[in-house]
Backbone as CSV, one residue per row, in Angstrom:
resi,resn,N_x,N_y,N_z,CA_x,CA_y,CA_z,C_x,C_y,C_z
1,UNK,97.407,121.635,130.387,96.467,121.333,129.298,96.915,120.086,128.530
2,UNK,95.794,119.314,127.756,96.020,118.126,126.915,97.094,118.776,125.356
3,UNK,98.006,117.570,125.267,98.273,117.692,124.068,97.051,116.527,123.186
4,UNK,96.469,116.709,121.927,95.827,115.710,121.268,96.640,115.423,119.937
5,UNK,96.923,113.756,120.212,98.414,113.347,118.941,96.712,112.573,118.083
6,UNK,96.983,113.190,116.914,95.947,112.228,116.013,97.252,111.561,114.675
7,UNK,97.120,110.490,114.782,97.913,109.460,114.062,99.079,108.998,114.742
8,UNK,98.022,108.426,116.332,99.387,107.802,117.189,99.351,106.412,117.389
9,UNK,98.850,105.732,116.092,99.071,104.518,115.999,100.344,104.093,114.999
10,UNK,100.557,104.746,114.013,101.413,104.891,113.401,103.045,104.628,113.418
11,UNK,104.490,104.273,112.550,105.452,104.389,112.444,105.903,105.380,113.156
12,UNK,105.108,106.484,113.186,105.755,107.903,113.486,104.809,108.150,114.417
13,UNK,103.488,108.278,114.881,102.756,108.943,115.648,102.984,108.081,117.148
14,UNK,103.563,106.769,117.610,103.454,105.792,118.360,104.779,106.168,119.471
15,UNK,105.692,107.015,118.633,106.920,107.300,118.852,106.769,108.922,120.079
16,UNK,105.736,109.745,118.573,105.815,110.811,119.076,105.033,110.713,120.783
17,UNK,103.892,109.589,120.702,103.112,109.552,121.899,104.419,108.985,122.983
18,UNK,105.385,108.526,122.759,105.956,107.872,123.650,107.006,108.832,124.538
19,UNK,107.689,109.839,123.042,108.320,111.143,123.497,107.371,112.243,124.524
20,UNK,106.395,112.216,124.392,105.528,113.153,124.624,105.437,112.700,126.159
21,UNK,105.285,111.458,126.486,104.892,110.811,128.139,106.428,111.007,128.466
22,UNK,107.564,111.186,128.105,109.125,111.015,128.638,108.916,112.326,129.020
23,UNK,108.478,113.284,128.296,108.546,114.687,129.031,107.405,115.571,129.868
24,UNK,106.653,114.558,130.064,105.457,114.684,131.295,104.596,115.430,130.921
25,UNK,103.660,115.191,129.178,103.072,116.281,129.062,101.424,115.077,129.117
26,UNK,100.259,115.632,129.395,99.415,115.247,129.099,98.959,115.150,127.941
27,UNK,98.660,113.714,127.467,98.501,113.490,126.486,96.725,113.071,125.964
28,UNK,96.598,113.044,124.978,95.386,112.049,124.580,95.624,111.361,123.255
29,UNK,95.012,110.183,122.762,95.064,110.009,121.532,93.809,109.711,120.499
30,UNK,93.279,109.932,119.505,92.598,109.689,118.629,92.126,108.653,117.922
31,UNK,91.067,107.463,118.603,91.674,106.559,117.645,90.712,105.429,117.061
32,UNK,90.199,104.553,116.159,89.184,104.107,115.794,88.794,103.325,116.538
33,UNK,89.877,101.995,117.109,89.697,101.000,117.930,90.483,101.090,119.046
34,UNK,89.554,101.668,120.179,90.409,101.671,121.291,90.873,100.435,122.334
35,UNK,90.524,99.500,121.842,90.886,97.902,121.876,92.248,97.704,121.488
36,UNK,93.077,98.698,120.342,94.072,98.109,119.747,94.885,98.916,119.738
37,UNK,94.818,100.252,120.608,95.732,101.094,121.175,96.872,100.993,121.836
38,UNK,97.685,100.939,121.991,99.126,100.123,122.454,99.658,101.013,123.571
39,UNK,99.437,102.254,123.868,99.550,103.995,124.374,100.327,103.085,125.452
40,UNK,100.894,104.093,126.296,101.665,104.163,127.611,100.756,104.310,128.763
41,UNK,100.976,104.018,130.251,99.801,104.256,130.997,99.781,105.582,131.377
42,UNK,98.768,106.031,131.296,98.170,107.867,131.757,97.885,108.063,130.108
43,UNK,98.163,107.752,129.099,97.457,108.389,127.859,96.120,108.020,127.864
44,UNK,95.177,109.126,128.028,94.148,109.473,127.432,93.202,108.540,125.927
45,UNK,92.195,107.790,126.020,92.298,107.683,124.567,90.435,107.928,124.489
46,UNK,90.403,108.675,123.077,89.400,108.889,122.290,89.150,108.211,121.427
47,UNK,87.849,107.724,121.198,87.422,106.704,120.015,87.173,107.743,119.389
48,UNK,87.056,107.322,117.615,86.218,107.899,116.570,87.879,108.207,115.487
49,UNK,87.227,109.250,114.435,88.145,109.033,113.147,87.804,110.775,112.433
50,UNK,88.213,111.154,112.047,88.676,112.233,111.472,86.947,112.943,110.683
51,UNK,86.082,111.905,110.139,84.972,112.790,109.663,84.065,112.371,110.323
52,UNK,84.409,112.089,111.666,83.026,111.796,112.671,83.292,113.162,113.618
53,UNK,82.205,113.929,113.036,82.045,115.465,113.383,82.068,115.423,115.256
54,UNK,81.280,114.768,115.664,81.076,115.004,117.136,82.100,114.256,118.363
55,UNK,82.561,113.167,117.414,83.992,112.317,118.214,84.718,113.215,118.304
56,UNK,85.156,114.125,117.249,86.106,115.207,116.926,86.168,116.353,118.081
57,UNK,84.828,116.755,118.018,84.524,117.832,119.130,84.813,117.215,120.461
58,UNK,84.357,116.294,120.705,84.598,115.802,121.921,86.249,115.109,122.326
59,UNK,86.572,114.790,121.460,88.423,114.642,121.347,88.787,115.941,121.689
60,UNK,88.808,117.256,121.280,89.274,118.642,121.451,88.970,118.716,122.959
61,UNK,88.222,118.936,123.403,87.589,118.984,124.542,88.760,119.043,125.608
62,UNK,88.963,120.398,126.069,90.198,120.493,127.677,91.467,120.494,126.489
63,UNK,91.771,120.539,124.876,92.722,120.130,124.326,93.791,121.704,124.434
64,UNK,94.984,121.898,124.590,95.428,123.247,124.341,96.209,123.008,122.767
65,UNK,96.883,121.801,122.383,97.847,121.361,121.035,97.372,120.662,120.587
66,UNK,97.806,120.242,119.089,97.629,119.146,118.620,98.980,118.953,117.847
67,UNK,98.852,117.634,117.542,99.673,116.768,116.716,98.880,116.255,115.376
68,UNK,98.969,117.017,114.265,98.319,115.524,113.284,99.209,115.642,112.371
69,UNK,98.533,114.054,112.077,99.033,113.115,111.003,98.344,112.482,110.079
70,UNK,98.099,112.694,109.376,96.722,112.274,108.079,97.654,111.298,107.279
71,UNK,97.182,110.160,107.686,96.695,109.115,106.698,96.801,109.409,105.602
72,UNK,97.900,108.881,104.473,97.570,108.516,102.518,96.392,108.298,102.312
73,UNK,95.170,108.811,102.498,94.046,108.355,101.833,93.095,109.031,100.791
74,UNK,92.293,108.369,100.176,91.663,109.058,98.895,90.691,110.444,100.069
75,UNK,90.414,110.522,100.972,89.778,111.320,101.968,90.879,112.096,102.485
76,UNK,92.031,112.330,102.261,93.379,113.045,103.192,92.484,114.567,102.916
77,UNK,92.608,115.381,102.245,92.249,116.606,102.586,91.458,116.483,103.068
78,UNK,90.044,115.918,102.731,88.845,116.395,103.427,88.928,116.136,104.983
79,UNK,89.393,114.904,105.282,89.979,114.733,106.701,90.616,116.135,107.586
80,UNK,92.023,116.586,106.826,92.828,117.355,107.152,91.980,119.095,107.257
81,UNK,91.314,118.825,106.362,90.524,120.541,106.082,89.179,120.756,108.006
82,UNK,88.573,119.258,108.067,87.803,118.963,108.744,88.410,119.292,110.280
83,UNK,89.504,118.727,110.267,90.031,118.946,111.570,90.694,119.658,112.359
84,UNK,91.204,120.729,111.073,91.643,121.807,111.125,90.297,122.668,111.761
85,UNK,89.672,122.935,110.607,88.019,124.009,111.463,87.488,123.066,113.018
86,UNK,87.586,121.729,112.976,86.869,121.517,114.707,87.801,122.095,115.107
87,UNK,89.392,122.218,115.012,90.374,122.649,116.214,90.367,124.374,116.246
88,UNK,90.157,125.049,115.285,89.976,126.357,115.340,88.497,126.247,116.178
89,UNK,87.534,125.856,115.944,85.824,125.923,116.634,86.525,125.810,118.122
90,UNK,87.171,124.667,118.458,87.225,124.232,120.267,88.449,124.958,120.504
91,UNK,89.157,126.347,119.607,89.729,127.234,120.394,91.595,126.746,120.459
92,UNK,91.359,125.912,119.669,92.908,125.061,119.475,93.709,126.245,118.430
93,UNK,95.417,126.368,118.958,95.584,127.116,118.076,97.238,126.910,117.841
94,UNK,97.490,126.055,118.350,98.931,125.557,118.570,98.920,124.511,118.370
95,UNK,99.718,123.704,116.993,99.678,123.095,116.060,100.878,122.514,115.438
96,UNK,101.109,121.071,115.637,102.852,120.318,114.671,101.639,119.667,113.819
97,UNK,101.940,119.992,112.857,101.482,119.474,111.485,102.323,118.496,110.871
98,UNK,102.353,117.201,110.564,103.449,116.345,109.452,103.081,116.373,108.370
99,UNK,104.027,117.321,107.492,103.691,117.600,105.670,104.209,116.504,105.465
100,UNK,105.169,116.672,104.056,106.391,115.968,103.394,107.427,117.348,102.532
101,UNK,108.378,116.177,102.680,109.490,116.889,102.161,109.076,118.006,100.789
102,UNK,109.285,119.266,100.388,109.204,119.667,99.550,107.768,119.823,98.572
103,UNK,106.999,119.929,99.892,105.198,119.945,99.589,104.622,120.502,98.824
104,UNK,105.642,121.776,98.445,104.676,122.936,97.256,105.710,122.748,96.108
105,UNK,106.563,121.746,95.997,107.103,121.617,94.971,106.416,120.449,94.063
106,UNK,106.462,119.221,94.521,105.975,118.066,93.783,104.430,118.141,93.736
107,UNK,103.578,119.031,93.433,102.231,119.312,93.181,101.450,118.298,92.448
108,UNK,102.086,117.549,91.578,101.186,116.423,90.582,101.267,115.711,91.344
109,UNK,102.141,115.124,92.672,102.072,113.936,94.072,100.638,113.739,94.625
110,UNK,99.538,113.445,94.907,98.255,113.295,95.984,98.710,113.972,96.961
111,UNK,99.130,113.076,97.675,99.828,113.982,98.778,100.306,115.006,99.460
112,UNK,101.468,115.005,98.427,101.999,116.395,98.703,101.132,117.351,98.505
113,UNK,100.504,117.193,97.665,99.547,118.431,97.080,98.568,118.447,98.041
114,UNK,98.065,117.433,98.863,97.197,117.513,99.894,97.636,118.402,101.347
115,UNK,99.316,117.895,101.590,99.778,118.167,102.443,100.380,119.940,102.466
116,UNK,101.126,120.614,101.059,100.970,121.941,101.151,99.528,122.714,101.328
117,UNK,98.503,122.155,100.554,96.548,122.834,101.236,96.939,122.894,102.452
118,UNK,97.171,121.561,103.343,97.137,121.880,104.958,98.078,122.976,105.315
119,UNK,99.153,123.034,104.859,100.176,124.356,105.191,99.581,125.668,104.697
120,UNK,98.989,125.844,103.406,98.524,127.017,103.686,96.996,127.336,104.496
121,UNK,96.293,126.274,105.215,95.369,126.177,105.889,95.694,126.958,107.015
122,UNK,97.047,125.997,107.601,97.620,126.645,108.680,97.793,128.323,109.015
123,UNK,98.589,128.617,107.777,99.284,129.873,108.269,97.524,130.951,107.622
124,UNK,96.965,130.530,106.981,95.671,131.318,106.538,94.931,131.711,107.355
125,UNK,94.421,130.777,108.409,93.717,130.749,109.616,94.359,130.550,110.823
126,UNK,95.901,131.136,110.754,95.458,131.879,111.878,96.760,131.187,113.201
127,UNK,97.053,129.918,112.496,97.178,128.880,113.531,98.805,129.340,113.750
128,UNK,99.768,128.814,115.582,100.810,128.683,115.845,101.025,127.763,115.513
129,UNK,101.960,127.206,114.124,102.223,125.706,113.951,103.641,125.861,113.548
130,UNK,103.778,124.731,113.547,105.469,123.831,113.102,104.849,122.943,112.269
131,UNK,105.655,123.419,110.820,105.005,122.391,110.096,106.468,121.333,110.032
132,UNK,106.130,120.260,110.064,106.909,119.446,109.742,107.212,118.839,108.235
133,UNK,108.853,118.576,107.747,108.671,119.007,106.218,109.651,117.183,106.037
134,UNK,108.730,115.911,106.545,110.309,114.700,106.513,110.175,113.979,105.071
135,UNK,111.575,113.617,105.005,111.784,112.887,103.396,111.288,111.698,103.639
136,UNK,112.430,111.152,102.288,111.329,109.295,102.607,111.904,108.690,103.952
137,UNK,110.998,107.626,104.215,111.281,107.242,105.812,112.161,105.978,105.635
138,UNK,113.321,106.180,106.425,113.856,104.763,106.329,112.879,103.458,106.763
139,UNK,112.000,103.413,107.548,111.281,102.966,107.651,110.492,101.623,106.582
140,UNK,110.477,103.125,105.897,109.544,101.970,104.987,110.380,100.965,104.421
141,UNK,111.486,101.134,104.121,112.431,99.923,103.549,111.763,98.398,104.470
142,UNK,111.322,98.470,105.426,110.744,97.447,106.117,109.702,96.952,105.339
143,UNK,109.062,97.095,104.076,108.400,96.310,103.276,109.476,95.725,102.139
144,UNK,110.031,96.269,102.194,111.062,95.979,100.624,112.344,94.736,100.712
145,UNK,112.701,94.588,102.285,113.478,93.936,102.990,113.683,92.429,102.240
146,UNK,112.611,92.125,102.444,112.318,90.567,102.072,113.041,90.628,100.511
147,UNK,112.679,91.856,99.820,113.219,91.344,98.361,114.628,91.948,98.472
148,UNK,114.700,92.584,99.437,116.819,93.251,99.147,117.256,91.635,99.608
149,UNK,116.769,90.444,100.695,117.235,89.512,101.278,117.073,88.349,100.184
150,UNK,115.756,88.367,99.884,115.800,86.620,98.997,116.265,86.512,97.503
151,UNK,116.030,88.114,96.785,116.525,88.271,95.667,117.813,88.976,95.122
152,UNK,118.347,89.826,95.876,119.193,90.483,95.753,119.267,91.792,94.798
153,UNK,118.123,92.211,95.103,117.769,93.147,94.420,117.323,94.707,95.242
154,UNK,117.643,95.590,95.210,116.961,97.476,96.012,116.250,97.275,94.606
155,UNK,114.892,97.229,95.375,113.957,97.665,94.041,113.308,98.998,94.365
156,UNK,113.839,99.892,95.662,112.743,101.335,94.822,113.855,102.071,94.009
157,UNK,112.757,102.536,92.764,113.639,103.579,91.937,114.104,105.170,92.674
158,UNK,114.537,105.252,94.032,115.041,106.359,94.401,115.875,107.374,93.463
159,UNK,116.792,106.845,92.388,117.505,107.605,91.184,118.799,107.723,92.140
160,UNK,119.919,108.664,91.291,120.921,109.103,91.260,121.106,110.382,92.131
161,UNK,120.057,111.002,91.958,119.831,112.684,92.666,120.292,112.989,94.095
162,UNK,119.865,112.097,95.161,119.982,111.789,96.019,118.518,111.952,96.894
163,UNK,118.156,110.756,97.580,117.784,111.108,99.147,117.908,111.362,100.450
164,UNK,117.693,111.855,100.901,118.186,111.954,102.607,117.266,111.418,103.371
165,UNK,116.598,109.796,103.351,116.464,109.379,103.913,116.222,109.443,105.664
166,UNK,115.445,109.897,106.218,114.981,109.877,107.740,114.837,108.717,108.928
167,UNK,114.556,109.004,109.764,114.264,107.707,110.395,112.725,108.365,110.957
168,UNK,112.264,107.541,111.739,111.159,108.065,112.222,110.856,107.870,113.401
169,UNK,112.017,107.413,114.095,112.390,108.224,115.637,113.096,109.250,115.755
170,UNK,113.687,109.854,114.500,113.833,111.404,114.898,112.695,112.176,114.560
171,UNK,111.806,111.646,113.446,110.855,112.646,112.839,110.242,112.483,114.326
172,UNK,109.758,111.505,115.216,109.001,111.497,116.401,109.198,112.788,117.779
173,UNK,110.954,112.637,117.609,111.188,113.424,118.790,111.478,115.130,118.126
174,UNK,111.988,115.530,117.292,111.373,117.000,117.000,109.744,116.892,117.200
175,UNK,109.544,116.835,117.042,107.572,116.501,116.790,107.440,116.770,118.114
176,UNK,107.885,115.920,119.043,107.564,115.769,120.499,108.138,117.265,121.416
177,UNK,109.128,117.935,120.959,110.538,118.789,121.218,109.194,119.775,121.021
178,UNK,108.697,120.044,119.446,108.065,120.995,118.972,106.693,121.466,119.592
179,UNK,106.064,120.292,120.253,104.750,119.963,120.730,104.617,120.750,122.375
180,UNK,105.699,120.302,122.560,105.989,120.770,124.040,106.329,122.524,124.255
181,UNK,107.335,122.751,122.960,107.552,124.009,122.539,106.602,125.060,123.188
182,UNK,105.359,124.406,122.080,104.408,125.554,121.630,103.639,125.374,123.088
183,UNK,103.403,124.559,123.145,102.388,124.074,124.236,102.622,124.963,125.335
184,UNK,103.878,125.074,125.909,104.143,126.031,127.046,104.825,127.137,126.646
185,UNK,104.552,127.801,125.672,105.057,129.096,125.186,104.159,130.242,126.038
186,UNK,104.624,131.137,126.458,104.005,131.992,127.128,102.976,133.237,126.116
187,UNK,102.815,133.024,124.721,102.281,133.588,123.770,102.553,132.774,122.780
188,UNK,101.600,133.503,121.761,101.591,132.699,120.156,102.886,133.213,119.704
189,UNK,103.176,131.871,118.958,104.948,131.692,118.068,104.342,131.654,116.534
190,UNK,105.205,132.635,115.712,104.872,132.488,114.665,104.911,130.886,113.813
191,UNK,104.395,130.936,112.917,104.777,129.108,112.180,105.866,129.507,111.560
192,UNK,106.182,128.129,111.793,107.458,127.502,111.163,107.784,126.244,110.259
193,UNK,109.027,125.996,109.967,109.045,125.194,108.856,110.310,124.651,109.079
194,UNK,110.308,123.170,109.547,111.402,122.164,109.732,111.611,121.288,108.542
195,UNK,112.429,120.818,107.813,112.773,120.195,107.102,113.313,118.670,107.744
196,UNK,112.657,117.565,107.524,113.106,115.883,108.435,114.229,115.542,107.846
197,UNK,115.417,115.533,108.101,116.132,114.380,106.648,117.381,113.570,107.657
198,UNK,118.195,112.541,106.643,118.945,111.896,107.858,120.151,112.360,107.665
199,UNK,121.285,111.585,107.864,122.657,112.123,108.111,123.032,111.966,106.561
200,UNK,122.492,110.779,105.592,123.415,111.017,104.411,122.364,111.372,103.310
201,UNK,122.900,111.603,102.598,121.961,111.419,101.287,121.883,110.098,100.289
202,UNK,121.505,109.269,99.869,121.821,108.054,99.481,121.088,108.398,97.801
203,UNK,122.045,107.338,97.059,121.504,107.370,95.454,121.072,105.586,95.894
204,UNK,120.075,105.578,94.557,119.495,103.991,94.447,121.381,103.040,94.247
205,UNK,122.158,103.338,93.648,123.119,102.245,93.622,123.796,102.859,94.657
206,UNK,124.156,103.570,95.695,124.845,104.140,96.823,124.090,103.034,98.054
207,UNK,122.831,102.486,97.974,122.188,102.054,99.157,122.342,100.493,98.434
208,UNK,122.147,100.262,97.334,122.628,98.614,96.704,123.790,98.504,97.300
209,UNK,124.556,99.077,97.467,126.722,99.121,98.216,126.231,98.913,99.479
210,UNK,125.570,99.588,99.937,125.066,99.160,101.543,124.964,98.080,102.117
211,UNK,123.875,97.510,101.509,123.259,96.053,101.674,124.633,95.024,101.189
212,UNK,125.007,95.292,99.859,126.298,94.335,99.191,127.042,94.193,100.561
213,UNK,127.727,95.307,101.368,128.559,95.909,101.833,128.422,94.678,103.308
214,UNK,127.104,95.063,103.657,126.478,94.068,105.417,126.177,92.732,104.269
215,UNK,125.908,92.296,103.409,125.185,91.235,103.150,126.961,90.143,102.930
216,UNK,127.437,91.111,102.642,128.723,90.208,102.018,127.936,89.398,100.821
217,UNK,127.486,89.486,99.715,127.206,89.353,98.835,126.743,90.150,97.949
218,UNK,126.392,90.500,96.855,126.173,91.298,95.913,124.484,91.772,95.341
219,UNK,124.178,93.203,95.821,122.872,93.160,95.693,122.780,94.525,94.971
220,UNK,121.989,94.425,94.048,122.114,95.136,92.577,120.864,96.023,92.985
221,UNK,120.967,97.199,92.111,119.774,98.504,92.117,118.875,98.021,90.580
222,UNK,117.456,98.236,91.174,116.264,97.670,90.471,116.826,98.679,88.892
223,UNK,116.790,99.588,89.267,116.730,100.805,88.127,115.730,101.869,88.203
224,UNK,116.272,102.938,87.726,115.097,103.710,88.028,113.612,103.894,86.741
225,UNK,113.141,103.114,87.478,111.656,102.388,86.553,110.633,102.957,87.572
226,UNK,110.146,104.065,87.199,108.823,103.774,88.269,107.812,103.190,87.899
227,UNK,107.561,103.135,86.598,106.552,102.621,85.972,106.178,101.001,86.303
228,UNK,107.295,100.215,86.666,107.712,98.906,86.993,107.202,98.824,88.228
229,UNK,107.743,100.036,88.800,107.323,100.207,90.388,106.218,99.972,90.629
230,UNK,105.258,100.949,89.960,103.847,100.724,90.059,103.188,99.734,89.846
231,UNK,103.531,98.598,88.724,103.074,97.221,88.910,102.978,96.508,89.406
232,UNK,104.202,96.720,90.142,104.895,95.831,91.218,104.082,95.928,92.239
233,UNK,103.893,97.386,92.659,102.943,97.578,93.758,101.387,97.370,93.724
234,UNK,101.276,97.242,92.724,99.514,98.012,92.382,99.250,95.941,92.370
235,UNK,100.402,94.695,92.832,99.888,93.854,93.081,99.388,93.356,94.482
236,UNK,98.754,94.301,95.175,99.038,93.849,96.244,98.364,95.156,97.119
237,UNK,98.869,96.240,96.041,98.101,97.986,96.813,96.603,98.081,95.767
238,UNK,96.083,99.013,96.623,94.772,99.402,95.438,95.846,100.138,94.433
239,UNK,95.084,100.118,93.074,95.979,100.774,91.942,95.889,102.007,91.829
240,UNK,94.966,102.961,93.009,95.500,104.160,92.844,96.780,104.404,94.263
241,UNK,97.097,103.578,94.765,98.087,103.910,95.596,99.311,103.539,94.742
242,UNK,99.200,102.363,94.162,100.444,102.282,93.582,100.978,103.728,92.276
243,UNK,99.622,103.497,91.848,100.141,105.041,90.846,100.469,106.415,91.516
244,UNK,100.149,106.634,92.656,100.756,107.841,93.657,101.933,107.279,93.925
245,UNK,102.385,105.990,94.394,103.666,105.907,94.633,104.784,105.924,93.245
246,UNK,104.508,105.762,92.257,104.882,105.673,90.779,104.908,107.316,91.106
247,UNK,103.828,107.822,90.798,103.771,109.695,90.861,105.660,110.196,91.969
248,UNK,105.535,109.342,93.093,106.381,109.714,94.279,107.816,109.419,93.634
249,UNK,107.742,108.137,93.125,109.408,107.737,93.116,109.762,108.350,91.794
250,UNK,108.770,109.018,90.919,109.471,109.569,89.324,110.214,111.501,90.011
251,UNK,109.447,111.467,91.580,110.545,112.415,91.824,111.355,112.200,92.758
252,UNK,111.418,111.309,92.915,112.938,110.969,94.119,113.815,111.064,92.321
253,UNK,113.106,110.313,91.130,114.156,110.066,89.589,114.676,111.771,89.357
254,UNK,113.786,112.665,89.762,113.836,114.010,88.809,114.871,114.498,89.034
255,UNK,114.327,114.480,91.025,114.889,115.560,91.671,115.458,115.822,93.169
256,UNK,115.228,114.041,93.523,115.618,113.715,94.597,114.753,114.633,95.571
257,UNK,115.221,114.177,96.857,115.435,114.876,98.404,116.639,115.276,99.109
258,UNK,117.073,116.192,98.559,118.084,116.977,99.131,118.025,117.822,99.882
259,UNK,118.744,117.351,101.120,118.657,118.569,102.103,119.270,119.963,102.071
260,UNK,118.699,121.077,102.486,119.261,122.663,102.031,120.437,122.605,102.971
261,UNK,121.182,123.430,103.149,122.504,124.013,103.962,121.589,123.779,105.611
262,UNK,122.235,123.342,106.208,122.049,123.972,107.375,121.215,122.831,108.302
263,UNK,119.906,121.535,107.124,119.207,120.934,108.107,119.708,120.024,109.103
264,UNK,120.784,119.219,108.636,121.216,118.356,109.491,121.704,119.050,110.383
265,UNK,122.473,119.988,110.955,123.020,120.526,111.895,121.938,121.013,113.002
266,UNK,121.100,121.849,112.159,119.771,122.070,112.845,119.232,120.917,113.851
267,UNK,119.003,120.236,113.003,118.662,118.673,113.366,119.163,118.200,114.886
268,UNK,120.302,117.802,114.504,121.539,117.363,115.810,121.285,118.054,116.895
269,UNK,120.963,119.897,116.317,121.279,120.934,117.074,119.851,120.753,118.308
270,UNK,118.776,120.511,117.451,117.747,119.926,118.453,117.840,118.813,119.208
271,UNK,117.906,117.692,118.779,118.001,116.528,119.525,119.168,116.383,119.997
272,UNK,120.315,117.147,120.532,121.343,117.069,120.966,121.664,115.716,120.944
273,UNK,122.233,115.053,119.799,122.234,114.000,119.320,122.591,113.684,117.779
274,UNK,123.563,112.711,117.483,123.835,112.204,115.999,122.198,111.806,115.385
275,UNK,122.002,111.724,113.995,120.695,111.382,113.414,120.732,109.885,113.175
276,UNK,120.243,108.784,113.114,119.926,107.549,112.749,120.166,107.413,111.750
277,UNK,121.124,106.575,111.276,121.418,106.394,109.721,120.423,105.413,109.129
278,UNK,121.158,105.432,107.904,120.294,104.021,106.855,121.192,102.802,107.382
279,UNK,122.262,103.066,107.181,123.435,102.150,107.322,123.351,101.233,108.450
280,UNK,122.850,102.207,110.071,122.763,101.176,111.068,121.163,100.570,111.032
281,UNK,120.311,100.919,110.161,119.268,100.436,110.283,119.318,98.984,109.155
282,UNK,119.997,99.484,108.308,120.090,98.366,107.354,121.116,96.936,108.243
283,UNK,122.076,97.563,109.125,122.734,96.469,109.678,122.207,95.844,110.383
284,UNK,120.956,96.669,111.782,120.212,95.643,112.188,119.112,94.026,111.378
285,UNK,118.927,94.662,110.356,118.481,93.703,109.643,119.044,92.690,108.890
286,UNK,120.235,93.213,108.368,121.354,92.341,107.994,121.956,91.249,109.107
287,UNK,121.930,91.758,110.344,122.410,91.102,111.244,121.693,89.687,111.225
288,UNK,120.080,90.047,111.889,118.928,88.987,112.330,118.802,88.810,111.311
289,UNK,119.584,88.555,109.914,119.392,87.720,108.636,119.920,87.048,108.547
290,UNK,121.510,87.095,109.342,122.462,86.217,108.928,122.325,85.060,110.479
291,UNK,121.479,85.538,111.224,121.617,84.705,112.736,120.026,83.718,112.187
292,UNK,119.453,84.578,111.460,118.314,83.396,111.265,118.049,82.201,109.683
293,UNK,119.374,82.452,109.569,119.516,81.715,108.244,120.149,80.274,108.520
């Protein structure tokens, strides 16, 4: 049977499609412009988008799993609520969901608050899922880069608390591990609940030492301002994204992302494998900074 990955254009969904063809599962993907699909050869691809009712149905179609991934958007639930009922209608019932870290905690977040609805969607109706639970993505530091390099400045307000930071080629391959799981389980598996995080936990001046550390020069923590944050962003984002991300980083200030006892090991314990640090991700970039200067 098809696995169907919806958000496999993505940081994270591009990965999981790639894990998914390494372990010979049939795949399909979901996607607006199938012109600009990048997939592996033998993936499957479906045009259309999350509230186009009949693309949807016809994406399910021969599907036994899914994979989703909903998009930050002012539409995320209604998307997420939508695609949930076509996949219960076409008989889908085995399910990796990507929440965020600590979903029924940070409730005033968009997001999060969008992303625990989908978790209790899940386990309400019915579904075999793995919900997936990842912190912030090292990843994204790939917008921020330019200003840790020309100014010398970590400008997100992450705080003191700590994060545990992810990568999102591990969030890809549990995802992929999990997908396959369910997919050939010989019966329904109850849901579950993975927590994403990386090997360390980092404070906003713990990851400024980082960069100082590869840069051989001295690069200072913004402070924890989210409010700053949001200006900063809202030049460039629509201003309700920047104020969700303001909403996001006043709880990396509160209360961080700390991982419970047990995830990283878990972690390893799946991917039979060390986790991707910040440290070597920050060095690759440090590197092709100092070779292109």
């Amino acid at each position: 049977m098809t696995i169907l990955v919806i958000g496999a254009t993505g940081r994270v969904g591009r990965h999981v499609v790639e894990q998914l063809v390494k372990r010979d599962a049939k795949v399909r993907v979901l996607t607006r412009d199938p012109a600009k699909a990048d997939v592996p050869a033998g993936v499957e691809i479906a045009k259309g988008d999350l509230l186009d009712i009949e693309a949807l149905r016809a994406a399910f179609s021969g599907v036994r799993t899914l994979f989703l991934l909903n998009a930050v958007t002012g539409d995320e639930f209604t998307q997420a609520i939508i695609t949930l009922n076509i996949a219960r209608e076409a008989g889908v019932e085995r399910v990796v969901y990507q929440s965020v870290f600590d979903a029924d905690g940070a409730v005033n977040v968009p997001h999060f608050a969008v992303k625990s609805g989908a978790e209790r969607m899940l386990a309400r109706m019915g579904f075999s899922a793995t919900i997936l639970r990842p912190s912030y993505f090292i990843d994204n530091e790939l917008m921020i880069k330019d200003v840790i390099l020309n100014h010398g400045v970590y400008p997100m307000p992450i705080g003191s608390k700590g994060v545990a930071m992810v990568d999102a080629r591990d969030i890809a391959e549990v995802a992929a591990i999990e997908l396959i799981r369910r997919d050939r389980a010989s019966e329904k598996l109850p849901v579950e609940t993975i927590n994403l995080v990386g090997p360390d936990t980092l404070t906003g001046p713990g990851v400024a030492k980082i960069w100082s550390d590869l840069l051989g020069r001295p690069i200072v923590y913004g402070g924890d301002d989210p409010s700053g944050f949001e200006q900063s962003m809202a030049r460039f984002l629509p201003k309700w994204t920047a104020y969700e991300m303001r909403l996001m980083a006043e709880r990396y200030v509160t209360d961080g992302m700390i991982p419970e006892a047990g995830n990283v090991e878990r972690l390893t314990g799946m991917l039979g494998r060390p986790l991707h640090s910040y440290r070597d991700f920050a060095a690759q970039i440090a590197a092709s900074a100092t070779k292109s200067a």
